[in-house]
C-alpha positions as CSV (number, residue, x, y, z in Angstrom):
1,X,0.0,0.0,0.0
2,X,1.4,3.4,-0.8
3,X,0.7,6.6,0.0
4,X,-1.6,7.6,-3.0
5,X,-3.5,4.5,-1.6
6,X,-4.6,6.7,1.3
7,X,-7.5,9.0,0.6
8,X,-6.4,11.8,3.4
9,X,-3.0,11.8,1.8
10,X,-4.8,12.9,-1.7
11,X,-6.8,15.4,0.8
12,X,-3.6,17.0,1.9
13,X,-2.2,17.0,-1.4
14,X,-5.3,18.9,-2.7
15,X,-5.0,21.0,0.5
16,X,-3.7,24.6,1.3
17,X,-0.8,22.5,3.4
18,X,2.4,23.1,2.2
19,X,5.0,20.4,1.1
20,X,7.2,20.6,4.2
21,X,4.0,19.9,6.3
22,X,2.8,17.2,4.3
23,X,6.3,15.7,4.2
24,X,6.8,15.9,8.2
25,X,2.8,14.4,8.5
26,X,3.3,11.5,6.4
27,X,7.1,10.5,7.0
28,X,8.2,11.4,3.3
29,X,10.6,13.6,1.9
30,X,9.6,17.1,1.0
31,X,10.3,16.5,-3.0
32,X,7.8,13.2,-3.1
33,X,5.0,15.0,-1.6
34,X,5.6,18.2,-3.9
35,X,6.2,15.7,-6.8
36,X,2.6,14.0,-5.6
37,X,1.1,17.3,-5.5
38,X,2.0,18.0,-9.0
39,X,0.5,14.7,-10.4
40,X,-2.7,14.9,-8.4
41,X,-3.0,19.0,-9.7
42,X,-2.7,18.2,-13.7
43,X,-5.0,15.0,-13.1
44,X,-7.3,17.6,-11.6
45,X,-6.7,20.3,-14.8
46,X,-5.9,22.4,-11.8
47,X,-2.3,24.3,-11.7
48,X,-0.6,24.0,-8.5
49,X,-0.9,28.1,-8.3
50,X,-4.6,27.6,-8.4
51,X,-4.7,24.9,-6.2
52,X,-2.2,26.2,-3.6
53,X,-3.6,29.9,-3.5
54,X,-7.6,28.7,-3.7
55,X,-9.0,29.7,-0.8
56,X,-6.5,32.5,-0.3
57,X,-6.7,34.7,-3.3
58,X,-9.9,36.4,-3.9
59,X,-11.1,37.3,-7.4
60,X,-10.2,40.7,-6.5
61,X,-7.7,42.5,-4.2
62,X,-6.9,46.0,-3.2
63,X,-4.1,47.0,-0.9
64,X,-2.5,50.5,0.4
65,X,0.6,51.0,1.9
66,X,1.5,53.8,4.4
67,X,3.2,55.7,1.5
68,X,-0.1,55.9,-0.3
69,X,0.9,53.5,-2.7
70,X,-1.5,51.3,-4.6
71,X,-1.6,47.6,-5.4
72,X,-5.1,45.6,-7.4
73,X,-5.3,42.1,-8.9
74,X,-7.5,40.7,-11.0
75,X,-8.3,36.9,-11.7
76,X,-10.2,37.4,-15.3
77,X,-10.5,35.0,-18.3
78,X,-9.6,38.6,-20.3
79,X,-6.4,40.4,-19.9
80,X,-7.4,44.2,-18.6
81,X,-6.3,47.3,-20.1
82,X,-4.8,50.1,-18.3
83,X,-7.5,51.9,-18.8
84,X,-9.8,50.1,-17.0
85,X,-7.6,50.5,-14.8
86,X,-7.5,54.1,-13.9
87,X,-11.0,53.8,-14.3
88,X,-11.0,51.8,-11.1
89,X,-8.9,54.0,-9.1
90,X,-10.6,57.0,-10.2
91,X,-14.2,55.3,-8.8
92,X,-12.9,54.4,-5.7
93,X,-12.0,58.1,-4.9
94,X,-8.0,58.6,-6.2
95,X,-7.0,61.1,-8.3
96,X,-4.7,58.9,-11.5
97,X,-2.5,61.5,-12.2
98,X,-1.1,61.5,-8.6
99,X,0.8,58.2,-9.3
100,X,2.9,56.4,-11.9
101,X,1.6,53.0,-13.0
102,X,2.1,49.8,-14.3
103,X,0.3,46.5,-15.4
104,X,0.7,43.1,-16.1
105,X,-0.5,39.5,-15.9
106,X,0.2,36.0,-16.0
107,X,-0.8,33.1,-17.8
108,X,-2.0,29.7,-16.7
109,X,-4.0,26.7,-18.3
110,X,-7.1,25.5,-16.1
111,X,-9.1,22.5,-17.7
112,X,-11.6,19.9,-17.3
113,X,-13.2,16.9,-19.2
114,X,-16.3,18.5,-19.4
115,X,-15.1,22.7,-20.6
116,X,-12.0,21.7,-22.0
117,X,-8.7,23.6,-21.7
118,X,-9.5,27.4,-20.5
119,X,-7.0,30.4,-20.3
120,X,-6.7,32.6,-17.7
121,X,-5.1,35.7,-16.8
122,X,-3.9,37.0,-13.0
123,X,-3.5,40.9,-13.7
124,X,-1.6,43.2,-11.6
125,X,-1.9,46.7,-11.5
126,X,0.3,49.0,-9.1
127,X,0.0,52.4,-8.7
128,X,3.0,54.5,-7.2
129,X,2.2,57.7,-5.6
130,X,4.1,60.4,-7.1
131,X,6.8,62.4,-5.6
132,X,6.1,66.5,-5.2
133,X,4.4,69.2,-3.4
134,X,1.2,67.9,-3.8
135,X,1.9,64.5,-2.4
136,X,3.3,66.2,1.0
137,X,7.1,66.6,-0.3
138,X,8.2,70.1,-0.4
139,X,11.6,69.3,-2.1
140,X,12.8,73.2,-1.9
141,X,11.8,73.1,2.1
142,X,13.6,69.9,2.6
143,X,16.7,71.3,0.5
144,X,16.6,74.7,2.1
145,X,17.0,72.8,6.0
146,X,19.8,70.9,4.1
147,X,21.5,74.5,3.1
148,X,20.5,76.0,6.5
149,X,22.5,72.6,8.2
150,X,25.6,73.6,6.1
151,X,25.8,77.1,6.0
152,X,25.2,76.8,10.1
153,X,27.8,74.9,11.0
154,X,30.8,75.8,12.4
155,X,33.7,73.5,11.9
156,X,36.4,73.3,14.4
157,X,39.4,75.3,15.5
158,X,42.4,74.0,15.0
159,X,46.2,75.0,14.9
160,X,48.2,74.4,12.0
161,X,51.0,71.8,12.7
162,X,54.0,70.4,10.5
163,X,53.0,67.6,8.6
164,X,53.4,63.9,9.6
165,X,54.4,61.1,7.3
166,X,51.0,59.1,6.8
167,X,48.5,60.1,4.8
168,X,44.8,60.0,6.4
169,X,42.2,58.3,4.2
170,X,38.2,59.1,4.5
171,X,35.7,57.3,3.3
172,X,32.7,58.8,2.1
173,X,30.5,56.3,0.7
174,X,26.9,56.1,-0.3
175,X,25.8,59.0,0.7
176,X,22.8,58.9,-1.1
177,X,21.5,62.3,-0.9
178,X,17.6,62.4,-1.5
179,X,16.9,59.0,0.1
180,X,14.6,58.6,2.8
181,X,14.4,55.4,4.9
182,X,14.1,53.6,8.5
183,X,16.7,56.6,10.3
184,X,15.6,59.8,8.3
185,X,15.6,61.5,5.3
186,X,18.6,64.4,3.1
187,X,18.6,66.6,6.7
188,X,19.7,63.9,8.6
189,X,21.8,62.4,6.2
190,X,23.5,65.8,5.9
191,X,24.2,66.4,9.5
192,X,25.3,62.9,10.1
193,X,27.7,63.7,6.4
194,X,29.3,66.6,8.4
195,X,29.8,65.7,11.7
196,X,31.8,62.7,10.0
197,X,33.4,65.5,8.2
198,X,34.0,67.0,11.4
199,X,35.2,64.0,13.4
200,X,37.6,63.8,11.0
201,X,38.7,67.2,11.0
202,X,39.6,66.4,14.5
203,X,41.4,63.7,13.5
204,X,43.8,65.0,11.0
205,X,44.4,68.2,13.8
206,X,45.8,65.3,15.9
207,X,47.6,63.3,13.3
208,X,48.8,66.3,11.2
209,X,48.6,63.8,7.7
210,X,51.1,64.6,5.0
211,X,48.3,64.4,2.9
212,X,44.3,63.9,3.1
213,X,42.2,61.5,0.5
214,X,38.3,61.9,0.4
215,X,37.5,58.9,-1.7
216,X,33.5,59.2,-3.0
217,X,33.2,55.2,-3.2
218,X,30.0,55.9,-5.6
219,X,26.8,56.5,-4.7
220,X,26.8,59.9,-3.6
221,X,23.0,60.5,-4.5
222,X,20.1,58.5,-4.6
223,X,18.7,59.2,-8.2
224,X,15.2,58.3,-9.4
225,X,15.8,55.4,-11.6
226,X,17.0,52.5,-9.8
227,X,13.9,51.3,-8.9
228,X,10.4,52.7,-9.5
229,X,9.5,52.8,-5.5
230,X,11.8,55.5,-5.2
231,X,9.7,58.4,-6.6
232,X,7.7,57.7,-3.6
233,X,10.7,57.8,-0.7
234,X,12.9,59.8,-2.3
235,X,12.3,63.8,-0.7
236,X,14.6,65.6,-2.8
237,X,13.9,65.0,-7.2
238,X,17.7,64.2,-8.6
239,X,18.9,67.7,-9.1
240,X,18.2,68.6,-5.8
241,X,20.4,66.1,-4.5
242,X,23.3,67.1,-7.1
243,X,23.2,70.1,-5.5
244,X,23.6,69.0,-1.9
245,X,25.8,66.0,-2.7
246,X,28.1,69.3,-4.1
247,X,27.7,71.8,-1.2
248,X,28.2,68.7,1.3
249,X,31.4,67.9,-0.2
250,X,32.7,71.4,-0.7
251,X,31.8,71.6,3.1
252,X,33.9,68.4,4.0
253,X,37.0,70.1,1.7
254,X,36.5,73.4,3.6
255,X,36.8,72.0,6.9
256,X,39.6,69.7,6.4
257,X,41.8,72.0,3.7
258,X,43.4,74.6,6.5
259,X,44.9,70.9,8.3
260,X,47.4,69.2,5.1
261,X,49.8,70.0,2.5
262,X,47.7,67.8,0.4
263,X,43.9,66.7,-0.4
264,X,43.4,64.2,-3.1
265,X,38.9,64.0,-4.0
266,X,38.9,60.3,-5.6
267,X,35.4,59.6,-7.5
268,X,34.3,56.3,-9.0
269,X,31.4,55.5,-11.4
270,X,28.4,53.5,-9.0
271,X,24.9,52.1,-10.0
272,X,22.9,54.9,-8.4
273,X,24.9,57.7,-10.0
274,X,24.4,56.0,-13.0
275,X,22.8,58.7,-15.9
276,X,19.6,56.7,-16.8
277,X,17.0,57.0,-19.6
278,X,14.2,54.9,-17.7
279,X,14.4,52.1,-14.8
280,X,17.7,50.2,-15.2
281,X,18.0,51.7,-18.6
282,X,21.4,53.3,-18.6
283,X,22.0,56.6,-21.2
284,X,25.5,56.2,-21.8
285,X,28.6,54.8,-21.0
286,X,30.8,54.5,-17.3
287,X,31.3,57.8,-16.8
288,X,27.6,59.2,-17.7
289,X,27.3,59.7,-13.8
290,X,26.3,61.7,-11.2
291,X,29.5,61.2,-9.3
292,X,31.9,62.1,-12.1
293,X,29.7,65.1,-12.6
294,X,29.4,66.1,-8.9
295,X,33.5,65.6,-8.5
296,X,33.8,67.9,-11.3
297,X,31.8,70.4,-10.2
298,X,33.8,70.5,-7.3
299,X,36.9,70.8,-9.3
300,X,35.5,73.6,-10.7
301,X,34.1,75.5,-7.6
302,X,37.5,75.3,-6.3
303,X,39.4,76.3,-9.0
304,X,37.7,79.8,-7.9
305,X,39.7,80.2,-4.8
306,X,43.7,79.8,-4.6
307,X,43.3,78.9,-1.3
308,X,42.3,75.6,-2.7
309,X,44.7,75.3,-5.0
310,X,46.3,72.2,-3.4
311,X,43.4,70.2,-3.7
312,X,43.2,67.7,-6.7
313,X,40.5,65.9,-7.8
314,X,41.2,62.2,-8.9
315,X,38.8,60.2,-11.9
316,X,39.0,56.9,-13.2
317,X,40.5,57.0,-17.1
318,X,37.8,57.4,-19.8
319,X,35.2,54.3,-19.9
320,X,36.9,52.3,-16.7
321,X,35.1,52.2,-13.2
322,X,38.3,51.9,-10.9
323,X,41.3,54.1,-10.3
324,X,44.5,53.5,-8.3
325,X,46.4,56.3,-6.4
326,X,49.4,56.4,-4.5
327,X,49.6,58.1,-1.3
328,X,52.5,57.8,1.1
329,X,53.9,54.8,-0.5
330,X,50.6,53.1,-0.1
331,X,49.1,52.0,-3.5
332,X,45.1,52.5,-3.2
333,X,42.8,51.1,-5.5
334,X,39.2,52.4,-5.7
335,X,36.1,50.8,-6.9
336,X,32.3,51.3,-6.4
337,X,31.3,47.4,-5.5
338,X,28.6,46.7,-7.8
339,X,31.1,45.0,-10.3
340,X,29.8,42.1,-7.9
341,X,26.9,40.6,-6.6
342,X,28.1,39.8,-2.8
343,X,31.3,41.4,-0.7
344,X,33.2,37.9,-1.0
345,X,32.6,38.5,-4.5
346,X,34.9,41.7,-4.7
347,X,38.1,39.5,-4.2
348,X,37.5,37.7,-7.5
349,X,36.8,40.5,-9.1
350,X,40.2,41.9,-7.8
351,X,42.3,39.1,-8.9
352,X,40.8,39.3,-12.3
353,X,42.0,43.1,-12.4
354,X,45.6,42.1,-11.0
355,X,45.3,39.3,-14.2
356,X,44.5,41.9,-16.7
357,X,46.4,44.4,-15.9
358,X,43.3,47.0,-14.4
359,X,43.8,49.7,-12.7
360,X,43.5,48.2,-9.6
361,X,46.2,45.6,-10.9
362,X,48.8,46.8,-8.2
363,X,47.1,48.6,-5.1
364,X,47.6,46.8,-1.9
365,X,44.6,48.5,-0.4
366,X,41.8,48.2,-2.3
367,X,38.5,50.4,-1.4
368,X,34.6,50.0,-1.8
369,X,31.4,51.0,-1.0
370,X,27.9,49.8,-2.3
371,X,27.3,46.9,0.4
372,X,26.3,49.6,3.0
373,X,28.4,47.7,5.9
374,X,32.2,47.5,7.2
375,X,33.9,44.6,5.7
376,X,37.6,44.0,5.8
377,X,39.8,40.9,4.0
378,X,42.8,39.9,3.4
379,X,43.6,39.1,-0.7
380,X,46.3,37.3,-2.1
381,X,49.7,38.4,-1.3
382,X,48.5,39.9,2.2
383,X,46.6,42.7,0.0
384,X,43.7,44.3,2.0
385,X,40.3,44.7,1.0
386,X,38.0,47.5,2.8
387,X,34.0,47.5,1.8
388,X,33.1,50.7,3.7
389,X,30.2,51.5,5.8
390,X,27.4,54.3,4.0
391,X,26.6,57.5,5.2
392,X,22.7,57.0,4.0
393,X,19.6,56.5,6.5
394,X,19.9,53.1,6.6
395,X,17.5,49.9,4.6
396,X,14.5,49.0,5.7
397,X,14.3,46.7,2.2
398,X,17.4,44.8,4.0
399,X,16.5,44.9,7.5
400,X,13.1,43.5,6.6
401,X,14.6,41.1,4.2
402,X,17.5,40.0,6.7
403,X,17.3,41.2,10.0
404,X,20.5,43.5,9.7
405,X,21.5,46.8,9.8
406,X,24.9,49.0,10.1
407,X,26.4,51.9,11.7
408,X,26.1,54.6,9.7
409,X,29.3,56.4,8.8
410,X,32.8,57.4,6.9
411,X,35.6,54.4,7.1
412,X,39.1,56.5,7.9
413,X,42.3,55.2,8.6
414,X,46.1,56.0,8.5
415,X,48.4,54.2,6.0
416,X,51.9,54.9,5.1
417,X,53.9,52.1,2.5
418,X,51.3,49.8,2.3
419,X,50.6,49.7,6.1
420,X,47.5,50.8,7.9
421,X,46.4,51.7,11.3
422,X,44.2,53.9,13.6
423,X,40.7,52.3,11.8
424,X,37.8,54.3,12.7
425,X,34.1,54.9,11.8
426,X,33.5,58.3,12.1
């Protein structure tokens, strides 16, 4: 006797039950009872979709997030327009033009002996509310507190001091100016940008650096297409954030200019900078960016003021996303992080630029940001990795998803010939 001899087992099978329960109930493994549940469903002309969401899924759905965001399905022999669409959201008391939407559907076959084979259609319609002033975002308010929190702070006092022989590396990575999330939104990202600024200011008083290097690991601003969720918690539109991404940094330069000989402003090419055309749609090639751009507006606002004159700003070479410096005999490599899909990941991606000759090929330190947490490793030949901490208001996305979160703030530390010391997040 096996178990499609027992009629509770076919029950189960037919059930809203999943396979690891069935599996654990009967004493089989979890693939046989999903395999048995797959045989029983196309006997039945059911799919297993159908079968495992009846009783769950209603014909129709509407959901709204705290955001205002939209979400509708639809289970229809007849794939709905858009139109119809907007016709629903306007009848149930929602003004269209106050979101961005999309649709879609699926396909599945549901048949019997008696109808024959029957298509139908699950549709999905989202509707994104859209970001402004009539949504309850006041982008110029929001920027103008984010001006106010520059122009008001007062950096510290320090005395000038002869130079040491270590140069003092900061860290500013994904800033992501315009983002709001689980900690805040721009204002608080900006005061927590300058205090690090600040911190470090102290720092290099202490130290006395032979030279200073701001390294903008990529993602200095948020931008709008990424993902299509971001209209709605973004509070600054993208060039709003250019401009505070710019007056943050010339902040961070101001402060810590009076303390070194030397400040080298290294910028990399990330996904968020990325110049886009639509979502995940890029416009053109590595250096079509937002944090290219924003380093050489910089350049250029300083290039105004000889007081600045011995501040340099450092780009990767036309069409590559990495750059190496040296600074006190210590060979520095610089890349973004989204080359790869997980931190470990960065070490391959290393060794394949040290194999073909990259500009990375001979830094012993190599630097990156995009994974939003302090990570350090140890690569080949006693070559050190760093994967930075962000300066952004955290991700709910990933806390939700994981569990996790990170200390926000700048990675700084001292290196001289290939050494480092006095790690810090600031």
């Amino acid at each position: 006797m096996t178990l499609l001899d027992e009629p509770e087992f076919i029950e189960d099978l037919k059930s809203d039950l999943s396979g690891a329960e069935i599996a654990r109930k009967w004493g089989c493994a979890e693939s046989t009872a999903r395999q048995h549940r797959l045989n029983i469903t196309a006997k039945d002309g059911l799919s297993l979709r159908d079968k495992v969401q009846r009783g769950k899924d209603a014909a129709e759905t509407f959901d709204q997030n705290d955001r205002g965001d939209i979400t509708m399905t639809k289970r229809s022999d007849r794939i709905i327009p858009l139109s119809e669409w907007l016709a629903d959201l306007e009848r149930d008391g929602f003004n269209p033009d106050d979101f961005t939407h999309s649709h879609g559907h699926s396909i599945w076959q549901q048949g019997s002996r008696e109808d024959g084979d029957k298509t139908l259609y699950a549709n999905r319609f989202s509707a994104t509310r859209k970001m402004g002033r009539d949504s309850g975002y006041d982008a110029e308010a929001i920027l103008d507190r984010v001006r106010d929190a520059i122009e008001g702070f007062v950096p510290p006092v320090v005395k000038s001091r002869n130079p040491g022989n270590a140069a003092l590396v900061i860290c500013a990575a994904d800033w992501q100016i315009g983002k709001t999330d689980i900690n805040g939104g721009s204002q608080d990202t900006a005061v927590q940008i300058l205090n690090s600024f600040a911190r470090a200011a102290d720092n290099a008083s202490r130290f006395a650096p032979e030279e200073i290097v701001i390294i903008d690991a990529g993602d200095i601003v948020e931008n709008l297409w990424n993902v299509p969720s971001q209209r709605a918690t973004n509070d600054l539109g993208l060039p709003h954030q250019v401009e505070a991404a710019v007056r943050l940094m010339l902040a961070g330069i101001k402060m810590l200019a009076p303390l070194t000989p030397r400040i080298r402003y290294v910028a990399v090419p990330s996904n968020h900078g990325r110049s886009r055309v639509g979502y995940k749609q890029e416009a053109g090639d590595a250096h079509d960016d937002y944090g290219i751009a924003i380093a050489k507006i910089v350049r250029t606002a300083l290039s105004l003021n000889d007081a600045f004159a011995h501040v340099e700003i450092v780009l990767p070479e036309p069409h590559l996303e990495s750059v190496a410096i040296e600074a006190c005999g210590s060979k520095i490599g610089v890349v973004h992080g989204h080359q790869a899909s997980r931190p470990e990941g960065l070490a391959d991606w290393w060794r394949g630029q040290a194999l073909g000759n990259g500009p990375v090929a001979d830094a012993r330190i190599l630097i990156a940001g995009h994974f939003h947490s302090l990570r350090m490793q140890t690569v080949g030949d006693d070559r050190t990795l760093f994967v930075c901490p962000s300066s952004d208001r955290g991700s709910s996305w990933y806390t939700n998803l994981k569990g996790e979160s990170a200390r926000s703030g700048m990675l700084t530390f001292l290196t001289v010939d290939n050494e480092w010391g006095a790690l810090e997040v600031l």
